[in-house]
C-alpha positions in Angstrom: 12.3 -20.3 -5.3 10.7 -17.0 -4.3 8.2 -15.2 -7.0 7.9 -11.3 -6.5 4.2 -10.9 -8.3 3.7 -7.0 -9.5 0.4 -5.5 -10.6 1.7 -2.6 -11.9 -0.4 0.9 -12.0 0.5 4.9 -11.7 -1.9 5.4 -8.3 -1.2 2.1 -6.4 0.6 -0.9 -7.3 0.3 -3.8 -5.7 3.1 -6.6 -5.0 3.1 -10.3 -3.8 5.8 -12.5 -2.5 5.6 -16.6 -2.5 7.8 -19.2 -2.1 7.7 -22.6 -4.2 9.1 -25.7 -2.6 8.3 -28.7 -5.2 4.2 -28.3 -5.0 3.8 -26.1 -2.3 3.0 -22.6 -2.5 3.5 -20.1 0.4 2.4 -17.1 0.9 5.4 -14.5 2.5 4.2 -10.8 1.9 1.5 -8.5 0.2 1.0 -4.8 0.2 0.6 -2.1 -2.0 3.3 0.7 -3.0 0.9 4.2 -3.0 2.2 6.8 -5.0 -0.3 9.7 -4.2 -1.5 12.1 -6.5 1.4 14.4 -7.0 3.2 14.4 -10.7 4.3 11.5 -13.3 8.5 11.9 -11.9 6.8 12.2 -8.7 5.0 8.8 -9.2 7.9 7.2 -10.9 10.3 8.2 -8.2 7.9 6.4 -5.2 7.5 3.3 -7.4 11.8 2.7 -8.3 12.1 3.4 -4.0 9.3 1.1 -3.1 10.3 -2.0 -5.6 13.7 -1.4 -4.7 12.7 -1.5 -0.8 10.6 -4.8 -2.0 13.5 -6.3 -3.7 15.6 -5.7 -0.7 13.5 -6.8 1.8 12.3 -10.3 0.5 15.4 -11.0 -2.1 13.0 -12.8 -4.5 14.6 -14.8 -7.3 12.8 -13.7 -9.8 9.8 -11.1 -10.6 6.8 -11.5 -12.7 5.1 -8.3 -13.8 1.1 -8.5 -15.6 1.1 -6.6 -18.7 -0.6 -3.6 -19.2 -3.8 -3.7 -21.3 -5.0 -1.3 -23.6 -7.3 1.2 -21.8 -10.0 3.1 -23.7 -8.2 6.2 -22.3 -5.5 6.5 -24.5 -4.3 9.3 -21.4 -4.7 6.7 -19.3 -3.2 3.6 -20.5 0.3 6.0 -21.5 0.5 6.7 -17.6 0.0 3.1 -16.4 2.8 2.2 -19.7 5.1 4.6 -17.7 4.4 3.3 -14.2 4.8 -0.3 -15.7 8.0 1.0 -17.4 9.3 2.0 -14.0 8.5 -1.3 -12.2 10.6 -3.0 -15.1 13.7 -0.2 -14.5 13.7 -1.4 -10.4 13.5 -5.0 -11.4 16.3 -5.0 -13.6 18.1 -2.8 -11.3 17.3 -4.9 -9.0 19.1 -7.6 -11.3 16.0 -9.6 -11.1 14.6 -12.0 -14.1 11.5 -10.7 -15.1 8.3 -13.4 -16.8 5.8 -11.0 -18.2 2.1 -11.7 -18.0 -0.8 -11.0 -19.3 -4.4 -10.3 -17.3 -5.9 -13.0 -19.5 -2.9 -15.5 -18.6 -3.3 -14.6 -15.0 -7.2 -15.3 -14.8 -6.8 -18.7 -16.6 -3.8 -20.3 -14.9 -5.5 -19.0 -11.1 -9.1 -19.3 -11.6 -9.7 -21.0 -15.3 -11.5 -19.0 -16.3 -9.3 -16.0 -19.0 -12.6 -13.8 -18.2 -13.4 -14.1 -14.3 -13.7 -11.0 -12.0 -11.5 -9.9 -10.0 -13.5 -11.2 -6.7 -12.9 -14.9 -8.4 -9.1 -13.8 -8.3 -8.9 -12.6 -4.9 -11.0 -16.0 -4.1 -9.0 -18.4 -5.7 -5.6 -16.6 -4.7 -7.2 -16.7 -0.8 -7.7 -20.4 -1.0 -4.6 -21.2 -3.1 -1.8 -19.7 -0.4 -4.6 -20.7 2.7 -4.6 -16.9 3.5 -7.2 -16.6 6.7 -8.2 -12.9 5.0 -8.9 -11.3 2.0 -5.9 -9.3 0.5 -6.1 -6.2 -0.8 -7.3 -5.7 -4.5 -4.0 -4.6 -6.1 -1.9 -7.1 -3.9 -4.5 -9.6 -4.8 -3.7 -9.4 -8.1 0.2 -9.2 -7.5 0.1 -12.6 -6.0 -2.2 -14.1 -8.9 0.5 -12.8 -11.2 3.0 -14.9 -8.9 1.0 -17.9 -8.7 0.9 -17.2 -12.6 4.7 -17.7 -12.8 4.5 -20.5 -10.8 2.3 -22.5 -12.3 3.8 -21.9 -15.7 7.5 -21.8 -14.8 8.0 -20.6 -18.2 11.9 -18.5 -17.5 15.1 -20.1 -17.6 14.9 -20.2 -13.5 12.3 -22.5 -13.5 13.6 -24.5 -15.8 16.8 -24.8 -14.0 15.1 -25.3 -11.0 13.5 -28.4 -12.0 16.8 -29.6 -13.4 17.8 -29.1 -9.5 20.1 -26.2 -10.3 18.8 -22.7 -8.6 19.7 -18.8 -9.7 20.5 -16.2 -7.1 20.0 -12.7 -8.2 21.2 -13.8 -11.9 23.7 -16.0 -11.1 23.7 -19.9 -10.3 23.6 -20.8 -7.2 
């Protein structure tokens, strides 16, 4: 099965591709999608062209997408809802299952720990895929999200998988 991780956000958001073969986890791809500074359709239009360029590129089997806390900035957290919002529109586009996340989930089922640090992610996501460098932050996170889904197998594809029975952009394969 191939996971497509997202760490959603409205600046940069960060994406990470693994495959799962019975216990093993492989890393495939990382990277971040930059949407400059320019205006919210602006934004939204980069991130539904760089998910779909993601989707097409690595045909993942499903997606798993962290969910966006609540910021102190209620400004702020409207714009990362609306970049998040976008990520989901390409995914389902995409026709892509989507497992949902959150940061706390992510921390515990990569590190064990629901409040580590984000260098304890990128840590633990380095030495669970046997990456030789340190990913970028945002794809970091992307590919703990992944690793999230993995672990937890928690959508119907995983639990058709481990019947033996595998879904191909939402249909059985």
């Amino acid at each position: 099965m191939r996971i497509l991780g997202i760490d959603p956000g409205s600046r940069v958001c960060g994406f990470g591709v693994i495959d799962i073969a019975g216990q093993n986890r492989s890393y495939v791809a990382s990277g971040c999608i930059k949407t400059g500074g320019g205006t919210l359709p602006e934004r939204v239009k980069i991130l539904l062209a760089g998910i779909r360029e993601v989707s097409e590129t690595y045909r993942p089997d499903v997606a798993a997408v962290e969910i966006v806390f609540v910021n102190v900035n209620p400004s702020s957290t409207l714009m990362l809802g609306q970049a998040r919002g976008a990520v989901i529109a390409a995914l389902v586009l995409a026709e892509l299952p989507i497992a949902e996340y959150t940061a706390l989930q992510v921390k515990q089922a990569v590190v064990g720990n629901g409040h580590a640090d984000k260098d304890q992610v990128s840590h633990m996501v380095q030495r669970l895929l046997r990456l030789t460098g340190k990913p970028q932050a945002d794809a970091a996170d992307a590919l703990a999200v992944a690793l999230t889904h993995a672990q937890h197998g928690t959508g119907v594809a995983g639990k058709l998988q481990q019947m033996g029975l595998n879904i191909k952009r939402g249909r059985l394969a």
